[in-house]
C-alpha positions in Angstrom: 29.2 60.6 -23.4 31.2 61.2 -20.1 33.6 58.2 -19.4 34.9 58.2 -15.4 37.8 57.0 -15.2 39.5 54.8 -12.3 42.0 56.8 -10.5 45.2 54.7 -10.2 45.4 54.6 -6.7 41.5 52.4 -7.5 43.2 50.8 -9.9 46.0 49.9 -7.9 44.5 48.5 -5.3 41.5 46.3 -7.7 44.6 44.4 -8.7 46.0 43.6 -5.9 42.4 42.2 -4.4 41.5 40.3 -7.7 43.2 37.5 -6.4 41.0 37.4 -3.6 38.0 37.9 -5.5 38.3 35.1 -7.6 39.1 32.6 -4.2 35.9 34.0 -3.1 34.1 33.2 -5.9 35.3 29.8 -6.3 35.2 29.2 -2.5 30.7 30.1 -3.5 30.7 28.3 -6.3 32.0 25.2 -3.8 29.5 26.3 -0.9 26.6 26.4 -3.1 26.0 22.7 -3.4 25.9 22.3 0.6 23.6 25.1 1.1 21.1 23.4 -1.3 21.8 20.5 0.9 21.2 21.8 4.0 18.1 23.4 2.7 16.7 20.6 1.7 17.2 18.6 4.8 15.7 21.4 7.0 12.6 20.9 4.2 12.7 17.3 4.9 12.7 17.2 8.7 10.5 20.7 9.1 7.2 18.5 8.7 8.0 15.7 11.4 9.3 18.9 13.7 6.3 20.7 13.3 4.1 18.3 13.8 5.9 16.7 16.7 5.1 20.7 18.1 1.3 20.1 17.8 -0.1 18.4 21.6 -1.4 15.1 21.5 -5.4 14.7 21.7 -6.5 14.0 24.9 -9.2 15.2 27.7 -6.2 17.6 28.4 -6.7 19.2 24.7 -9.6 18.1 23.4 -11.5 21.2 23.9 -9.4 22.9 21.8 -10.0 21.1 19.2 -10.7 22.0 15.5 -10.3 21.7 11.9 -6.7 22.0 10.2 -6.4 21.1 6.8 -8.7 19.3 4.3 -7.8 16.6 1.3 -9.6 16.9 -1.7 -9.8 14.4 -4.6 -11.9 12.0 -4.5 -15.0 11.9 -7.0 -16.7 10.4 -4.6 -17.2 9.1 -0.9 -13.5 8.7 0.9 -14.2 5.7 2.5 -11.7 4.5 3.9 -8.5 6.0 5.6 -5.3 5.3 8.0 -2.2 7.6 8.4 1.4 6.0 7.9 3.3 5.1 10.8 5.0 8.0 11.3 2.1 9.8 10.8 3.6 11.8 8.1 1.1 10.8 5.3 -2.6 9.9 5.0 -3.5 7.2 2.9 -7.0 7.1 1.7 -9.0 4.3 -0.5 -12.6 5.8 -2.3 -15.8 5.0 -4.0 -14.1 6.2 -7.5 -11.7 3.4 -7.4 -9.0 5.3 -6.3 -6.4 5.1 -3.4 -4.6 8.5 -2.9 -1.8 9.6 -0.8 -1.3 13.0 0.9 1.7 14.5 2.7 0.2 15.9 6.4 2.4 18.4 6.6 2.0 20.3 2.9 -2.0 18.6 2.5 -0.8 17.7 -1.0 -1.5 14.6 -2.9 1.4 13.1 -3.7 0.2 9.5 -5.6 -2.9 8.6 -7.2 -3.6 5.0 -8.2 -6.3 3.0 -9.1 -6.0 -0.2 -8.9 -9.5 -1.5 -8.5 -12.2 -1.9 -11.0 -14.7 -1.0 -8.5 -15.0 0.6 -5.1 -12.6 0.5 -2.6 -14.2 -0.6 1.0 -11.5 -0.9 3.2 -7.6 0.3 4.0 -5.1 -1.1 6.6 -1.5 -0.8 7.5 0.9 -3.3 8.8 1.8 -2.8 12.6 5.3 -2.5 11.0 3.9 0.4 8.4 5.5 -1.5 5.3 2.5 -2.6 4.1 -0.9 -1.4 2.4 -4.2 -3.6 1.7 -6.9 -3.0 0.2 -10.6 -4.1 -0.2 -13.0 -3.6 -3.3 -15.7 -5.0 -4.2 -14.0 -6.1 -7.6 -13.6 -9.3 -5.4 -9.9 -8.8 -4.5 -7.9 -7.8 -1.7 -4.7 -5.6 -3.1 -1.4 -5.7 -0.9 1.2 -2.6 -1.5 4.7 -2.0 -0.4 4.7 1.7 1.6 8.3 3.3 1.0 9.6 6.0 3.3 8.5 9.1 1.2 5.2 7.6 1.6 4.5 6.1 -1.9 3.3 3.0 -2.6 3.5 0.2 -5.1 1.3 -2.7 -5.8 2.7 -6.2 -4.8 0.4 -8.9 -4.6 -3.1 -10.3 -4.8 -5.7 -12.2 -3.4 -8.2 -13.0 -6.1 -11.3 -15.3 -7.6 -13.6 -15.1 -4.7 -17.6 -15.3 -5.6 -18.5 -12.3 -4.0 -17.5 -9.0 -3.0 -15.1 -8.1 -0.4 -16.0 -5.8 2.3 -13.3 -5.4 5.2 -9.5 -6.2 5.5 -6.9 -6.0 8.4 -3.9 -6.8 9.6 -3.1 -9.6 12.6 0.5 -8.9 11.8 3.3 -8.0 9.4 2.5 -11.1 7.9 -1.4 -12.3 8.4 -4.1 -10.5 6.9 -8.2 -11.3 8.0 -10.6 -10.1 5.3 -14.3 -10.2 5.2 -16.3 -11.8 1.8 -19.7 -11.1 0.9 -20.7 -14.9 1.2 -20.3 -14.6 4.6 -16.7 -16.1 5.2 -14.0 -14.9 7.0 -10.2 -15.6 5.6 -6.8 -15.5 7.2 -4.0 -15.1 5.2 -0.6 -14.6 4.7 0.9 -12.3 2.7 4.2 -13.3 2.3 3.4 -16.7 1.2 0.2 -15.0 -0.8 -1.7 -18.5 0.7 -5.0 -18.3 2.7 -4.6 -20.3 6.1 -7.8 -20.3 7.3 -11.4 -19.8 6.2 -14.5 -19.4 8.5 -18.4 -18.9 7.9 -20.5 -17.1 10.5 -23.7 -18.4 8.7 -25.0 -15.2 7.6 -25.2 -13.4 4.1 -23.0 -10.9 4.9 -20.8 -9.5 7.3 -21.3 -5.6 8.6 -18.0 -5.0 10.2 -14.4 -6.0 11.5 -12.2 -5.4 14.4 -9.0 -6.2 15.6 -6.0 -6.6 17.8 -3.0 -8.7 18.0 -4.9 -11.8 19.6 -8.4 -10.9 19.0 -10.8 -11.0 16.0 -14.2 -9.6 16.1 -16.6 -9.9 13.2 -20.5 -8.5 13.6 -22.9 -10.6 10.8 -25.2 -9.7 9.0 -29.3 -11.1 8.1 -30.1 -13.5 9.5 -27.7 -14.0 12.1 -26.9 -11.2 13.3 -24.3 -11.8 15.9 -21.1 -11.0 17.1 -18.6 -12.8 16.5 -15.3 -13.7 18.6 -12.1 -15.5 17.4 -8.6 -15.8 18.6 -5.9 -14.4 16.3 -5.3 -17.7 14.0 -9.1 -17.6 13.1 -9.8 -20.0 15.4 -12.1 -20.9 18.9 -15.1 -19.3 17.9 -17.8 -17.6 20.1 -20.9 -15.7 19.8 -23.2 -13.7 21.6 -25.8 -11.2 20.3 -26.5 -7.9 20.6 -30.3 -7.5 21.2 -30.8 -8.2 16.9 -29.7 -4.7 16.2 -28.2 -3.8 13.5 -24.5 -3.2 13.8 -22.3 -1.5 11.4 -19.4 -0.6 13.7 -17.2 -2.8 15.9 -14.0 -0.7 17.3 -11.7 -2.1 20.3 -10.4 0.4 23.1 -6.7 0.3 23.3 -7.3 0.4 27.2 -7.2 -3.5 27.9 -7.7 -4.8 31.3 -5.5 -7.7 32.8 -8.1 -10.1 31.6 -10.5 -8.2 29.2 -10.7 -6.1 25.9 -13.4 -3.5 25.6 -15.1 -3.8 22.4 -17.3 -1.0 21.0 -20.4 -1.4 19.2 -22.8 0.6 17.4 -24.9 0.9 14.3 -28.5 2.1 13.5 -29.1 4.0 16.8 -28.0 6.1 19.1 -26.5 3.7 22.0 -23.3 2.6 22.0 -22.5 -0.3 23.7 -19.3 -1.8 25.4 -18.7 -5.4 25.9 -16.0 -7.3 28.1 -14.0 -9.3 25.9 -12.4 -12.3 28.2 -8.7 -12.5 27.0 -8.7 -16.6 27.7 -10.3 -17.9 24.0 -11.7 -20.7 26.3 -13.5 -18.2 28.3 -17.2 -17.7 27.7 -18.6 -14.1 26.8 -20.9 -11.9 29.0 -24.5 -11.8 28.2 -25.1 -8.1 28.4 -22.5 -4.9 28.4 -20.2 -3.6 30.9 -21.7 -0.2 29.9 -23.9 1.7 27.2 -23.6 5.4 26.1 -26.6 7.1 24.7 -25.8 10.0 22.3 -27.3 13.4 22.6 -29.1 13.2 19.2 -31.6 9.9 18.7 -32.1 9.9 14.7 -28.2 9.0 14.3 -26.5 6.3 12.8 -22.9 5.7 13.8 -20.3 5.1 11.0 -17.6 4.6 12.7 -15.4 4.6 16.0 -11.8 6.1 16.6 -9.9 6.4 20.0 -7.4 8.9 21.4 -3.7 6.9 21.9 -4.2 7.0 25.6 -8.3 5.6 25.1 -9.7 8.4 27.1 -11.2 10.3 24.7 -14.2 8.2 22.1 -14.6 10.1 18.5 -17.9 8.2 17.2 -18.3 9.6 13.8 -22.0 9.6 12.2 -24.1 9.8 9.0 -25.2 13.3 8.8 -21.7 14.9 9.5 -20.8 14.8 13.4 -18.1 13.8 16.0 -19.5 12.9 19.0 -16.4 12.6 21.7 -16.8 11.2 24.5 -15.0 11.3 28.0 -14.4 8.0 28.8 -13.7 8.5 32.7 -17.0 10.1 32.4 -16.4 13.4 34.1 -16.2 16.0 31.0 -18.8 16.7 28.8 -17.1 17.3 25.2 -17.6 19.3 22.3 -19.3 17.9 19.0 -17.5 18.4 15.9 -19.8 19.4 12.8 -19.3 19.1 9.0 -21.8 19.4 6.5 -21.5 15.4 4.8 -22.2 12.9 6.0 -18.7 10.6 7.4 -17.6 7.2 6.2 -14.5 6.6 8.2 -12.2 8.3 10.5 -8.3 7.7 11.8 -6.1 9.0 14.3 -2.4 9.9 13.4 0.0 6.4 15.4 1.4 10.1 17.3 -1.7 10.9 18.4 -1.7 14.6 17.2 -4.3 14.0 14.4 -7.6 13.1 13.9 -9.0 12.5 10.6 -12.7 12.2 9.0 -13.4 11.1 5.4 -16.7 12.2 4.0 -19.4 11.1 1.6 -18.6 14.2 -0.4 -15.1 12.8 -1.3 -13.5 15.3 0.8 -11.0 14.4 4.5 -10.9 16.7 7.0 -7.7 17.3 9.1 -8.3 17.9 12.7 -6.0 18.9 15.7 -5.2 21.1 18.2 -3.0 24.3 17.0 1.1 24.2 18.5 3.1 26.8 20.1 
């Protein structure tokens, strides 16, 4: 075996820099923690930046529009869906009982929970984003505390109703207005976990619900089939109705006029139809639409209504798989986005970058328009 030897001048010198060496190492060794650090807060704030990178949806982008990601799951229909409020995570509510939570940015689940014994109907978030409810028709409306890493955990109740519950919402960070398959309409409050207010709107059911921060909209059922209007405490009620049709979705603009909201409506045919909604409670209602939009296909059935954050730009979702968007200054006409199942509910992102669609085959499409 041949042995090299370190000539002394190597050997010399090696002692002299072992000193150093070893400060060296131990200044790594005192480094290392801080570079995981910093790593993981460039991980941490790498989703929000990238995202913040992707345009907001408008007539100015819309074109460019297309599919991005895609949340998977579900057993069954996704049916109902809203992103957190700093868009970072989607939370979605399905026919197999579950509720599930994705991070945006990696399109991984990150929580599955089922705390239903049948299907959840309907999801909101608090204006504030630290609150969750949900609907089932296990007859109870859930509410959830929403942390900032996006997971959630079950709070509260609202139980022992005779039938099942369809829709829920919030007024605000406090009130709640839920729909109940014997045709009532409840507000509550979710801090006291008391119900304020109950109202019937004489039908057997109720199709759909819509609101803002004074307005409630409700559209009945057999036989009554109306549309209902309330102020934000459940009370001053009005009707009108909307030529007997079915409707199954109600969605208002976020455009608002000094003394108007524009509500949507739509259901078992192609025409869309767009009602002045007088601010003043005391003020009666129109008797026919401001305006009506016919789609471009006849044999659908709308599902469900989103709008862009600035309102010009209408996403009307449908039963056999398509966006419809609209231009609402009416100069532009849009592309249709197509999927092959049918949608049960849409969202856009509170940023405005994302637009959302949750399908009858469990799946939730991610949709946007690529950044720089």
């Amino acid at each position: 075996m041949n042995i090299k030897r370190a000539s002394p001048l190597l050997t010399v010198h090696q002692s002299k820099i072992a000193p150093l060496v070893g400060f060296k190492s131990r200044l790594a060794r005192g480094l290392k923690p801080l570079v995981m650090l910093f790593f993981i807060w460039m991980l941490t704030i790498m989703p929000i930046t990238a995202q913040t990178e992707r345009p907001v949806l408008s007539l100015d982008t819309i074109a460019d529009v297309s599919q991005i990601g895609e949340f998977t799951g579900f057993t069954q229909s996704a049916n109902s869906l809203v992103f957190t409020s700093d868009s970072r995570f989607l939370i979605a509510g399905g026919e197999d009982t579950s509720l599930r939570v994705w991070d945006v940015a990696t399109q991984g689940q990150i929580q599955e929970l089922f705390p239903h014994n049948s299907y959840i109907k309907s999801v909101a978030i608090s204006p504030n984003g630290r609150r969750l409810a949900t609907a089932s028709w296990d007859r109870q409306v859930i509410i959830y505390d929403v942390a900032d890493d996006g997971f959630i955990s079950p709070l509260s109740s609202f139980t022992g109703y005779a039938a099942v519950i369809h829709q829920v919402a919030f007024i605000t960070d406090e009130q709640i207005v839920f729909t109940v398959g014997d045709g009532s309409v409840r507000l509550a409050n979710i801090t006291t976990q008391t119900e304020e207010r109950v109202v019937s709107v004489e039908s057997l059911y109720i199709t759909a619900l819509a609101v803002t921060s004074d307005t409630i909209a409700v559209s009945a059922g057999f036989p009554n089939m109306a549309v209902w209007i309330f102020d934000n405490q459940l009370e001053n009620p009005r009707r009108f109705d909307e030529n007997k049709r079915i409707i199954d979705v109600i969605a208002f603009s976020p455009i608002t006029d000094e003394t108007y909201h524009r509500l949507f409506l739509g259901g078992g045919d192609e025409t869309i139809s767009i009602w002045a909604i007088p601010l003043a409670s005391d003020s009666s209602l129109p008797d026919s639409p401001m305006n009506t939009i016919r789609a471009r296909d006849a044999s659908i059935w709308h599902t469900d209504f989103a709008f862009s954050l600035a309102g010009d730009v209408l996403f009307a979702s449908t039963d056999d798989g398509l966006v419809f968007m609209y231009d609402m200054d009416g100069e532009q006409l849009l592309p249709i986005l197509e999927t092959n199942s049918g949608i049960a509910d849409s969202a856009i992102s509170p940023d405005g970058r994302l637009f959302a669609t949750g399908h009858e085959d469990g799946t939730i499409k991610l949709w946007g328009v690529e950044g720089s």
